[in-house]
N, C-alpha and C positions, 0 to 999 in steps of 0.2 A: 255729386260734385258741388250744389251751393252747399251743402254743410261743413264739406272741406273750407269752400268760399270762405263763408261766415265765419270759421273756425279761427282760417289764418290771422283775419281782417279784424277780428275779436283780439288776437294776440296784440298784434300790432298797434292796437289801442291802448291795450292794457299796458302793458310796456312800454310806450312812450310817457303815459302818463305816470307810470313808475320812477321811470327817468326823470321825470320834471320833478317830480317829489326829492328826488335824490341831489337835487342844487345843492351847497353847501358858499358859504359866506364866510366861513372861518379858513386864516391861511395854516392850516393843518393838514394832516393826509385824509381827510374826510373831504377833500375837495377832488379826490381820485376816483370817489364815487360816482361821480356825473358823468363823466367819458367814459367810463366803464361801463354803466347801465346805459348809456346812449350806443355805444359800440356793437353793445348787443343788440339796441334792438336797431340800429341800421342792418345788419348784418341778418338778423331774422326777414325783416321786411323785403331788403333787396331779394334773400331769396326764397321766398316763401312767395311772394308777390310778386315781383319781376320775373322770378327766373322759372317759377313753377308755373304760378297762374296766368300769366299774360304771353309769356314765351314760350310757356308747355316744355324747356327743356329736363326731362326727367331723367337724361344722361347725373346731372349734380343732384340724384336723389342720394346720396350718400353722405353730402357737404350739408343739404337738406335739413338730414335727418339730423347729424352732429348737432348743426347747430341748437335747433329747437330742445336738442336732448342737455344743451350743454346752457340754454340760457336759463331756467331756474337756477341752478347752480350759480353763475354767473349774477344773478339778480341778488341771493343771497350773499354773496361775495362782496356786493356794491351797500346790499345794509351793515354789515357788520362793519365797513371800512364806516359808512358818512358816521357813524356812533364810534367807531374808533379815535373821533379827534376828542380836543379839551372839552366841547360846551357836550352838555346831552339835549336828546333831541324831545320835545313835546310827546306829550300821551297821543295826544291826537292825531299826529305825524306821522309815529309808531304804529298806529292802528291801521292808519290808511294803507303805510308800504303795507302792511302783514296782509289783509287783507285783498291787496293786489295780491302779492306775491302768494300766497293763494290759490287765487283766481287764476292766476298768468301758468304756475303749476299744474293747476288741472286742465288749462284748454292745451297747454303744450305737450301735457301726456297723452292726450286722446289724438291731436294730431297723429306723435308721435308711431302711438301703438295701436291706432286702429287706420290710420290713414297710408302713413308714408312708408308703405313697403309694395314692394312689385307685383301681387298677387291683389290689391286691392286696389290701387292705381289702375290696373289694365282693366278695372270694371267700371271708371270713374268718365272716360273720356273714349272715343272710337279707336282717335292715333293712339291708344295708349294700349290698344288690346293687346299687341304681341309680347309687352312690356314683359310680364312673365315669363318668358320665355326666352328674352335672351341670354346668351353665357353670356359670364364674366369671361374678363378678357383674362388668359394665362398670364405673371410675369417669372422670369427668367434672372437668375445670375445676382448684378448688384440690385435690379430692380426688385427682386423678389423680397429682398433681403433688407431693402430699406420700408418696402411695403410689411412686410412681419415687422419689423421694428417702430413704426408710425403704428401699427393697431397695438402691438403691443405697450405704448406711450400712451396711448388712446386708452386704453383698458385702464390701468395702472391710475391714473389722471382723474378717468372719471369717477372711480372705482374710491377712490379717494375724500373727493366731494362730496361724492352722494353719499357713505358711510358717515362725515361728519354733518351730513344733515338729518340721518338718521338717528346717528347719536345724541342730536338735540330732541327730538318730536318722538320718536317709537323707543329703542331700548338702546341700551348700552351695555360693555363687558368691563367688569371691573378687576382689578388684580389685589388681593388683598396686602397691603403692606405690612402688619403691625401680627401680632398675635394676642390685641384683647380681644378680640372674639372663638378664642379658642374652648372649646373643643368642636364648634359651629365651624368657625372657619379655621386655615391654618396660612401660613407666610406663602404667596403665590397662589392662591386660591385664585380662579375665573368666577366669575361670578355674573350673571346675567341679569338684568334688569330690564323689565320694562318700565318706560317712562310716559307715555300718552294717557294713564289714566291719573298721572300725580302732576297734572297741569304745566307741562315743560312751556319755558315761555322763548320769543324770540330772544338770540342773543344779543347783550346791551343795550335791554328794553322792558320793561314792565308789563307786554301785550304776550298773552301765551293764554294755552286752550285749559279751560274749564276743569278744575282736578274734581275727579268721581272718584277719587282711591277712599276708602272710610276705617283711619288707621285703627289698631285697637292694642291694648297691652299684649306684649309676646313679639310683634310682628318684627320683623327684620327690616331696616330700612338704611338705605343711603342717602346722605345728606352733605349740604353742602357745610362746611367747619363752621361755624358762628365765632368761633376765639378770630378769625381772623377778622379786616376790614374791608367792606365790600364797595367803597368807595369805586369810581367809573375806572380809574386810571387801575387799581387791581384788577378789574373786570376783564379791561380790555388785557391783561398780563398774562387772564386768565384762558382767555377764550385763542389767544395765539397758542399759549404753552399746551393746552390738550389739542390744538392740531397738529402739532412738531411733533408731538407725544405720540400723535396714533399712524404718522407716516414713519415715526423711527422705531415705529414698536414697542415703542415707552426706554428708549436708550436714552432720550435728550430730553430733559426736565427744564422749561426757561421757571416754573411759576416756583421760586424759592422765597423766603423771608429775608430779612435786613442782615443777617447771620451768612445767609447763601445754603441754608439748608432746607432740603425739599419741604413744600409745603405738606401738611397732613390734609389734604382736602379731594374729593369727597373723604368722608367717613363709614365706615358700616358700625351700627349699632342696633341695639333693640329698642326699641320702647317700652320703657318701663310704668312711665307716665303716662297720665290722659287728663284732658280736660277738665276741672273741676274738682280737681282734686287738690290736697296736699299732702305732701311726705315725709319722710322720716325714716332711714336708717339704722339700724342698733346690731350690730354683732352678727353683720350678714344678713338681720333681717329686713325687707323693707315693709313698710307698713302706709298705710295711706286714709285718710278719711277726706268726707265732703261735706256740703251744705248741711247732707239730712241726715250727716252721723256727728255726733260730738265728739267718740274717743277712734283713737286710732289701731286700725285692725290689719296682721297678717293679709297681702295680698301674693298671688299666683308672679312667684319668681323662680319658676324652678329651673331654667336654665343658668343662673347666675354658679359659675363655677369658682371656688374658695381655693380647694383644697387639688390642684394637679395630679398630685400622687396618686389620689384614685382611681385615674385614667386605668387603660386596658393598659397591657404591655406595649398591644401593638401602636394607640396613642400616643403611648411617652415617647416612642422613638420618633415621632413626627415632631415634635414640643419641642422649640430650641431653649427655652428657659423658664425656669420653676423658681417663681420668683420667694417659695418656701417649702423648704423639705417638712416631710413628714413630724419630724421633731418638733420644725417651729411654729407649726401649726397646733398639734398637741397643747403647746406652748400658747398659743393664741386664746384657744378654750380654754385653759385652767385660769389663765389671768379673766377673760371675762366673767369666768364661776366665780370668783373670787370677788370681782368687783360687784356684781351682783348680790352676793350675800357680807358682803363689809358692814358691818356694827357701825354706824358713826355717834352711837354714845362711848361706846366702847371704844372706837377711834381715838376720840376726844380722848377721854382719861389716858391714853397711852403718851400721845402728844402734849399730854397736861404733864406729865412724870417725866417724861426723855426731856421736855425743856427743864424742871426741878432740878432733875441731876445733872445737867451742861451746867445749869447755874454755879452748882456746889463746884464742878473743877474750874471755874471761871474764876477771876479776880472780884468778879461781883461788885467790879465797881461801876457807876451808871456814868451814861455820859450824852452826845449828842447821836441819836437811830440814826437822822435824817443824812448823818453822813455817811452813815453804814450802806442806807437806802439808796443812795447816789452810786456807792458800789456794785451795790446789788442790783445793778438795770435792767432789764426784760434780755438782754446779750448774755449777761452772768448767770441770768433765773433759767436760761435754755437749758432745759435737763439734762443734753448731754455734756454741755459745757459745765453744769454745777457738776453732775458726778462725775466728771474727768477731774475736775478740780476739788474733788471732796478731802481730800489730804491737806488742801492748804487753805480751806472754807473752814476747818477744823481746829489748824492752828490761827487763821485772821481771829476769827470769833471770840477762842479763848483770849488772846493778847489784847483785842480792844478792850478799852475801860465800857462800851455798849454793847459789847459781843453778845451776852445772854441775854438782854432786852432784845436787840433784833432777832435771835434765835426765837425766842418764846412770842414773837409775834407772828416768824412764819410756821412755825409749828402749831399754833394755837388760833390763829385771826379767823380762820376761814370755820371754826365753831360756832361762832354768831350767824353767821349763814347759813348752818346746814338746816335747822327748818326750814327755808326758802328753796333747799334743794327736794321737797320731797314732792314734785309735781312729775312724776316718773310715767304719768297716764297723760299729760298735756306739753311734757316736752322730754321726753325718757331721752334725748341727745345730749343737752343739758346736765339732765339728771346724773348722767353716767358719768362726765368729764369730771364734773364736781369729786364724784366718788373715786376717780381715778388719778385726780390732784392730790388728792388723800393718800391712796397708798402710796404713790410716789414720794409723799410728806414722810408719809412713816419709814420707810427706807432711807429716806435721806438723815433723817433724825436719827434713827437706829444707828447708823455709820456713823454718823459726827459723833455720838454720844460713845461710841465704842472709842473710837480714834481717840477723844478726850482720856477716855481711862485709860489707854496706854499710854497715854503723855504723862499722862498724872502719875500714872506708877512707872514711869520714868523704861519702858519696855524700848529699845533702842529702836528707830525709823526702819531698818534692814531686816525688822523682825514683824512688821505689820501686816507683809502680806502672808504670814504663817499662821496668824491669826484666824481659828475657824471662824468666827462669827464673823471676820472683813470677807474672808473667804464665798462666807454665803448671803453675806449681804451684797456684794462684787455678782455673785451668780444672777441673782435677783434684780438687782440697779439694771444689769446684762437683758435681761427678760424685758423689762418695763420701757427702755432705752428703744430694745427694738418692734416693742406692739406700738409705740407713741409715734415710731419711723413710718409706720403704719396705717395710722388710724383715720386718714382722709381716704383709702383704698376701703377700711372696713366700715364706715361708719359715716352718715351726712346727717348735717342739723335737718332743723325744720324746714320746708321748704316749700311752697315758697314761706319767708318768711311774718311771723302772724304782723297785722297791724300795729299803728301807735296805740291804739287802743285796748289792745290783747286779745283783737276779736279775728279767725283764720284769715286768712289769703290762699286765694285758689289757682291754678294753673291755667290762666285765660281761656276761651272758646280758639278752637283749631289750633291749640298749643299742644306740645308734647316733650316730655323729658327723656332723654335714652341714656344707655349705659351698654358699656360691652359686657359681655359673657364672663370671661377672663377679669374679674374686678379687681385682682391685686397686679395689673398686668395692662390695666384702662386707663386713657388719660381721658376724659369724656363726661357730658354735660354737670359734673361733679364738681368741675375742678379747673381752675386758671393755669396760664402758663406760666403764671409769676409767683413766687413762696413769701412769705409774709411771717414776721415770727408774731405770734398773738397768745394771749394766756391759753391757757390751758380749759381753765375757768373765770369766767368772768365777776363771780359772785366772791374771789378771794383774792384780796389785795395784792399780798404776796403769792400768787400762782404760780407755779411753774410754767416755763411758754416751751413753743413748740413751733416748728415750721410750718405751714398750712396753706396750701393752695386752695383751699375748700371756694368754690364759688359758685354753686349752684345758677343753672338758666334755665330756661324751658326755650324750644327751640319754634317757630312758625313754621306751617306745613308748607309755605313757601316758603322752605329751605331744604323742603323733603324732595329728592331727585326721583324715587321710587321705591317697592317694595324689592329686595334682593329674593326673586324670585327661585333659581336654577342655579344649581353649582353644574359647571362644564368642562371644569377640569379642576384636578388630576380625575382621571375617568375612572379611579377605583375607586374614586367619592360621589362619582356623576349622582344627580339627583334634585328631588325638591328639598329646599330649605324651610325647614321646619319651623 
């Protein structure tokens, strides 16, 4: 019996002093906190201590039990409001509730579950012996009927609470939204997480338990989005929306963006990254070096999937979208072979000749570039836009009195540069655009220079696209239009990027970069939600540009939720994730 004593009278401490913590000064709904956490614990003490210890009435062992069962809950209900208002609250503030609440947790379980039940009362007290022993009273009719419906309420309710406080502190089930992690994951996947070893913290607080997870490349993890803003006022958007979310079964989404479209947050990804390192991308491959390597070396990506098509049968049927057929992947290799093995001596003289002969059908009169250059803005240089408009960049060029001067600069300018491209071992991301600005050059040149000859030889406009060589330059332009559509899915610069001084940058300590599976299919630590048109190559004046979301982060492991332990459904996938 004094340990019951102690127990209660421990609670009621703690708890009140909880409540004092929980004052609030600001006129926001963080002021609801205080009557909240006070309510509870009046309502603990009256009867825990009135009604139990000093009255012995153990008829309201049931009201008893509720309560205590019902005030952590309750307690955590009164933190998440006082941090729900405008101001946040101190480190130290945070530590103390967390701490209580804690505290108040564990004496409130042990009353609970070793005290307050009829079998263990009747050994506590004399009057209390028969206590096990007596029945429940039967009810009847509407009584029966409202009493099922009040425990059913009951269930329901608390069943509720305690899952979202689970979901914060032990594991969580995730549904997968997206298919860049396919053939790992697929659209509605369960996914199971535990979260108590990747240091889950209080909600709308920076106090949470000790992360022991020790990430490593390969592993699966879920995270919180980092493209978004994690400002208090999203916080708090966010911590309402996943409880709506997990009492409607994920029907009601409140936490959307400024659009009204759901947020992507968490994420599942892999880790491709670690600490210490930096990276680099090239044609699928990812490569990485550190401190104590100079050059950069294949590392372990074998789950990164390119190519969909090689899935099973019974895969593909799962796959709502193949973001490239077999064809255009084909297509993807032969252009990288290609760029790969590109002559840029050889380049040059081609580009030295296709501009020679523009000249000759040109009027060859000189006149002002810079005005051609004003034409030619980084909008016009957009490769899809130059080669949709390559029929009338063909006839501009010859008509201006500077046509074949601006011609023979963008064909030619970017030769003074190509020694500077040939660092293919310190920055082969680089290296590659350069050479990939290039054949796009040649193409582009090759066409105008065709189109020229048919003007010149007077071949009528209705007769151009008969032309084999438009034909298979048009095929070609078609190819390179859609690898460049591409090439932020296939390809990331250096990363992090090296110093002003040209000497590496590394991936901080407890940082880490991830990527989905599904890479042409990923929107993920690669890449922004915003497009930016940027050259192609930076080392050539005249570049071709291209859209590019490319913006590389590395993410904090306080942002990591847990390892994606357990897939749980569909149960012909049940299993560990690999």
């Amino acid at each position: 019996m004094k340990s019951l004593t102690r127990l209660i009278y421990a609670n009621a401490l703690v708890s009140a002093l909880y409540a004092l913590l929980s004052i609030s000064f600001h006129a926001d709904i963080s002021l609801l906190a205080f009557p909240l956490a006070l309510l509870a614990v009046a309502l603990t003490s009256y009867l825990g201590i009135l009604v139990l210890l000093k009255k012995g009435q153990v008829k309201a062992l049931t009201a008893i039990r509720k309560c205590y069962e019902y005030e952590p809950l309750v307690m955590m209900l009164a933190f998440i409001i006082q941090r729900a208002g405008k101001s946040e609250m101190p480190y130290v503030l945070d530590l103390l509730c967390a701490l209580l609440w804690l505290a108040l947790t564990v004496i409130s379980s042990i009353i609970v579950y070793r005290f307050l039940n009829a079998k263990k009362l009747s050994t506590l007290k004399e009057e209390w012996q028969d206590l096990a022993n007596v029945k429940q009273k039967k009810y009847k009719g509407l009584a029966y009927a409202g009493i099922q419906i009040l425990e059913w309420v009951d269930a329901i309710v608390y069943c509720l609470f305690a899952v979202f406080i689970l979901n914060i502190f032990l594991f969580q089930l995730y549904v997968i939204p997206s298919e860049s992690m396919v053939p790992t994951f697929l659209v509605k996947d369960r996914v199971f997480v535990l979260k108590t070893a990747a240091g889950p913290h209080f909600p709308l607080s920076k106090v949470g338990l000790p992360c022991i997870n020790r990430y490593k490349r390969g592993d699966v993890i879920v995270l919180r989005n980092p493209h978004y803003k994690t400002d208090h006022a999203s916080e708090v958007q966010k911590i309402l929306s996943d409880y709506i979310s997990m009492i409607t079964l994920n029907h009601v989404i409140l936490d959307r963006d400024e659009n009204g479209e759901q947020k992507a947050d968490p994420l599942v990804k892999r880790i491709t990254g670690q600490s210490g390192e930096q990276l680099v991308m090239l044609d699928g491959n990812l490569y990485a070096r550190t401190k104590d390597s100079e050059t950069f070396e294949k590392v372990y990506d074998e789950k990164a999937m390119w190519n969909l098509n090689s899935l099973s049968a019974a895969e593909k049927k799962k796959v709502q979208l193949f973001p490239l057929s077999q064809e255009d992947y084909d297509v993807v290799l032969e252009l990288e072979e290609e760029r790969r093995n590109l002559d840029l001596e050889m380049a040059a003289d081609e580009c030295k000749k296709l501009a020679e002969t523009f000249k000759s059908y040109s009027n060859q009169e000189s006149g002002d570039v810079s005005a051609l250059e004003s034409i030619y803005d980084s909008n016009a240089l957009f490769e899809y836009n130059f080669f949709r408009n390559i029929s009338d960049n063909a006839i501009l060029l010859l008509k201006t009195p500077a046509g074949h001067q601006w011609f023979t600069l963008f064909m030619t300018d970017w030769i003074s540069k190509a020694s500077e491209s040939s660092f293919a071992q310190t920055d082969m991301y680089a290296d590659a655009n350069f050479r990939l600005n290039v054949m796009v050059k040649l193409e582009a040149g090759k066409m105008i220079v065709r189109l020229a000859t048919l003007i010149h030889n007077e071949v009528p406009t209705v007769a151009w696209s008969e032309d084999k060589e438009i034909q298979e330059g048009l095929l070609k332009i078609q190819k390179l239009n859609a690898y460049i559509g591409r090439l932020d899915q296939r390809n990331m610069p250096v990363f992090p990027k090296n110093k002003e001084d040209g000497s590496p940058d590394y991936i901080p300590a407890n940082c880490f970069f991830m990527m989905g599976d599904n890479r042409y299919n990923s929107l993920d630590m690669r890449h922004s939600y915003d497009y930016k048109l940027i050259p192609l190559s930076s080392l050539d004046k005249y570049s071709v540009t291209y859209y590019s979301n490319m913006e590389p982060q590395y993410v904090s492991r306080e942002k990591i939720l847990g390892k994606a332990s357990f897939r749980i459904w569909p149960f012909t996938r049940l299993g560990l994730v690999k």
